[in-house]
Residue, then its C-alpha position, 0 to 999 in steps of 0.5 A: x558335179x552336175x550343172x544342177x548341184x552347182x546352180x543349187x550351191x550357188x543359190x544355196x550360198x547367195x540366198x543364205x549370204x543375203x539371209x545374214x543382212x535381212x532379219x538384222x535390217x528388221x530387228x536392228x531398225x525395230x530396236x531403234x524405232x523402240x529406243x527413239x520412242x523411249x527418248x520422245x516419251x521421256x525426253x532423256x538424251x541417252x535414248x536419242x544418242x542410242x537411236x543414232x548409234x544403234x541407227x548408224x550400225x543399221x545404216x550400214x548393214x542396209x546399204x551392204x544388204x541391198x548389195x546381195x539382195x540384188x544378185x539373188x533376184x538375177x539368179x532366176x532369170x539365169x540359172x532358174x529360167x525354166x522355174x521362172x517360166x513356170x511361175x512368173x505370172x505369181x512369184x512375179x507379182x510378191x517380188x514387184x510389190x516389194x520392190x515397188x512398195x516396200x523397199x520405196x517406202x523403206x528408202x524414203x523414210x530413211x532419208x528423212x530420219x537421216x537429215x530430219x533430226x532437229x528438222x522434223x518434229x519429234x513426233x514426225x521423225x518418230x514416225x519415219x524411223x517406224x514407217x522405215x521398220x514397218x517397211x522392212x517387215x512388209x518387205x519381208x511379208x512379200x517375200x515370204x508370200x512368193x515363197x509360201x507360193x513354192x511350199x503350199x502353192x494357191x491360188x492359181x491354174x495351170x494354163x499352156x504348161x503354166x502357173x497363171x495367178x487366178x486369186x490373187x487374194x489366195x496368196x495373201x491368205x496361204x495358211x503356209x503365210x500365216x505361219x511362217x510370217x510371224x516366226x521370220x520376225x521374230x527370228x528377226x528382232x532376236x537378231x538384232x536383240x542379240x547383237x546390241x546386246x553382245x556389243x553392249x556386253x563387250x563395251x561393259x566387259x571394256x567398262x566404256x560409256x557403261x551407263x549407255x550401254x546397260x541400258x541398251x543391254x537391258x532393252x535388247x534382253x526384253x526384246x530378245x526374251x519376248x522375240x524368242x518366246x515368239x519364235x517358239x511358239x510360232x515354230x509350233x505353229x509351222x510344225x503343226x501346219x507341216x502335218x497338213x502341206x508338207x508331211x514329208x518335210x515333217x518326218x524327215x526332219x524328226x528322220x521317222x522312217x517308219x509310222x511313230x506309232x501312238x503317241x509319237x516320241x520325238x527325237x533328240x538325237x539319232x545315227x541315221x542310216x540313209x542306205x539302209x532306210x533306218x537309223x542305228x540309235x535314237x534318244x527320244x521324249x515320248x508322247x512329245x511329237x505327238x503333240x508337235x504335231x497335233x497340239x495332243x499326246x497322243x495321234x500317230x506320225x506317218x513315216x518317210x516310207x510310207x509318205x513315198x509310197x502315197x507320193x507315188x501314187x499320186x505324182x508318179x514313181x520317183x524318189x520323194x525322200x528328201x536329205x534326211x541328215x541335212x533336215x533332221x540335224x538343221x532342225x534340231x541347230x535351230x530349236x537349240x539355238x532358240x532355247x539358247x536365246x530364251x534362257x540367255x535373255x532371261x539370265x541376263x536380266x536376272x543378273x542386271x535385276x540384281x545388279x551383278x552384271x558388270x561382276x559376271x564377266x563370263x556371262x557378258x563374255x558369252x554373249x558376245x560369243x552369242x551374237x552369232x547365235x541368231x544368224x546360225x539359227x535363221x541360216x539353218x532354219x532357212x536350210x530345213x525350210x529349203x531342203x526339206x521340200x526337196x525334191x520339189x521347187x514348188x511342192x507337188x508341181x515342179x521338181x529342181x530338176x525341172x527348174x534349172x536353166x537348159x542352155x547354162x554350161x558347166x562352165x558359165x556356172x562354176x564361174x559365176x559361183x566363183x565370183x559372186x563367193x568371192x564378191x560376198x567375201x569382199x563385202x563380208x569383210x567390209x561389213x565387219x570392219x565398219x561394224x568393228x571401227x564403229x564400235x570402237x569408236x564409240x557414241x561420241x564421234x556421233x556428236x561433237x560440239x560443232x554438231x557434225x556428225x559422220x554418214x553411214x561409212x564414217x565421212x562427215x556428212x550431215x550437220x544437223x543429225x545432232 
């Protein structure tokens, strides 16, 4: 194995690893934010005791978050230097206000929501819990305008070999931005839609604190039916704009050799054959690519091949075909996992609609099974996202090749790949246990008689969060 596959497993495992704790902190906060706001309008206990329950599982996925976030940002300087070189002065500027803005003002306001119960007015403390949400989401939009930068780049000049920002504007209004913003937050709130609602239906299968918990399930299934229509019909929007940036990326993940022809069918399953440069077998909807992507029945797909030979005319000869099964077979994980999500949410207020829930334990079974569902569609999206570009680091500029660390060794690398996998396991398993023993527990440990109450990882600590 090359010291490049091995600096781009490592990247790959890191990236993916932290990806797991990014969308829970924004949907997991937004649905507390949504609930405190229900108790500050109607004054009703129940939706303050969920503020802090669901608020205390969120606490601990933030510190644990935080932990992985910090090792992806050092992996630019040691296994990417010759990338981080190239597009420093931009993919520097995004990085530096999230960490300086966003991730400031998600840390302030948390300490103050933390110790402000009974402190600060309910209006007051309303407004940090949000200003903590809306802190993650500007989080997010930073993060996701450096990585616009890598898939549509704007917004710059090449000086002395290098990217040097010239509008810093154009990186604020990248059309790649545009698209791949909304569908990252929604993917987000159905995540921490879907685990309330899983836990909720494990603590309803455990008949435990039943009132508590159907409640919280019913809001969770309304998030998670509005967040999954979201993602839909934002991932239409980025398969639209693919035609435009990225046609590659486009074919590859429908795995569309040749020209489609018009209309365009899509492609729900297929035997690909990469030596060959074909596939033996597709099942296909016809005219449905079509209007992926141009929103129409009707209008012709350009094939990988022929998008090689365009590529080789305009950046030179090389192999611009990126790995065909990976992006094609992520893609479809991702839109099955998205209606998934979409009929569940739907069924599950069906069900509580007509009061059958509690009498429907396969359903409630399901989703808890179906917390993982979300994490498996923003991984394999992220995958689609990621390769699909290959083989470019930023699209049309510098290839992976280019980007990877000169003077890193084999060695240096299989070590820290060793390591930080089994850094990320240790942490893993603590994730797990405090979720699995709080949620055992319970509400009532958050408020006892006395009023103490417990920090993120279960010591007492504050005395007046009740």
């Amino acid at each position: 194995m090359s010291e490049l596959m091995l600096a781009r497993l490592q990247f790959g495992a890191t990236t993916i690893f932290h990806f797991l704790f990014v969308p829970m902190s924004i949907g997991l906060v937004f649905m507390v934010a949504l609930m405190q706001t229900i108790y500050v309008v109607k004054n009703d206990e129940t939706y303050k005791n969920m503020a802090k329950f669901w608020g205390h599982l969120f606490l601990i996925n933030f510190a644990v978050g935080v932990v992985t976030g910090i090792i992806q940002e050092f992996q630019f300087g040691m296994n990417w230097s010759e990338y981080s070189r190239f597009v420093g002065d931009v993919f520097g500027a995004p990085l530096a206000i999230e960490a300086l803005l966003a991730f400031f003002m998600e840390s302030t306001f948390i300490g103050l929501w933390i110790f402000g119960w009974d402190r600060l007015s309910k209006k007051v403390h309303l407004a940090c819990i949000w200003l903590v949400s809306l802190g993650t989401m500007l989080s997010a939009l930073w993060i996701l305008a450096a990585n616009s930068f890598m898939q549509e780049p704007v917004g710059f000049a090449i000086k002395n070999g290098r990217a040097e920002m010239n509008d810093f504007f154009a990186l604020l209004t990248n059309p790649q931005l545009f698209v791949e913003f909304p569908h990252v937050v929604f993917g987000a709130l159905a995540t921490g839609a879907f685990f309330i609602g899983g836990v909720s239906a494990y603590k309803l299968l455990k008949k435990q604190e039943i009132d508590f918990f159907a409640k919280s399930f019913r809001i969770a299934m309304i998030v998670g039916l509005l967040s999954g229509l979201g993602v839909a019909f934002s991932g239409h929007a980025q398969a639209k704009h693919l035609m435009e940036s990225q046609p590659m990326k486009m074919a590859a993940s429908e795995a569309l050799w040749k020209d489609s022809g018009d209309p365009a069918a899509w492609t729900i399953v297929a035997g690909i054959d990469t030596d060959k440069q074909e596939n033996r077998f597709e099942i296909s909807v016809p005219y449905l690519l079509s209007y992926l992507a141009y929103e129409k029945f009707e209008g012709n797909v350009p094939g990988m091949l022929t998008l090689q030979k365009q590529y080789e005319k305009t950046y030179g000869p090389g192999n611009y075909i990126p790995p065909v099964k990976t992006t094609f077979w992520s893609f479809r994980v991702m839109a099955g996992a998205g209606i998934l999500m979409i009929l569940v949410s739907a069924l599950g207020l069906l069900l509580q609609y007509r009061s059958k829930l509690m009498g429907t334990k396969w359903f409630l079974r399901t989703m808890v099974a179906l917390i993982s569902f979300p994490f498996i569609a923003n991984s394999a999206g992220w995958i689609m996202t990621e390769i699909g570009r290959q083989p470019w680091t930023v699209f049309g500029l510098m290839t992976t090749a280019a980007s990877v660390s000169p003077n890193v060794s084999y060695g240096s690398l299989l070590f820290s790949f060793i390591a930080f996998t089994l850094i990320y396991l240790v942490l893993a398993i603590l994730l797990v246990y405090l979720f699995v023993r709080e949620i055992k527990k319970g509400t009532e440990h958050h408020h006892t008689e006395t009023g103490t109450t417990f920090d993120p990882f279960g010591k007492e600590a504050v005395q007046s969060w009740n």
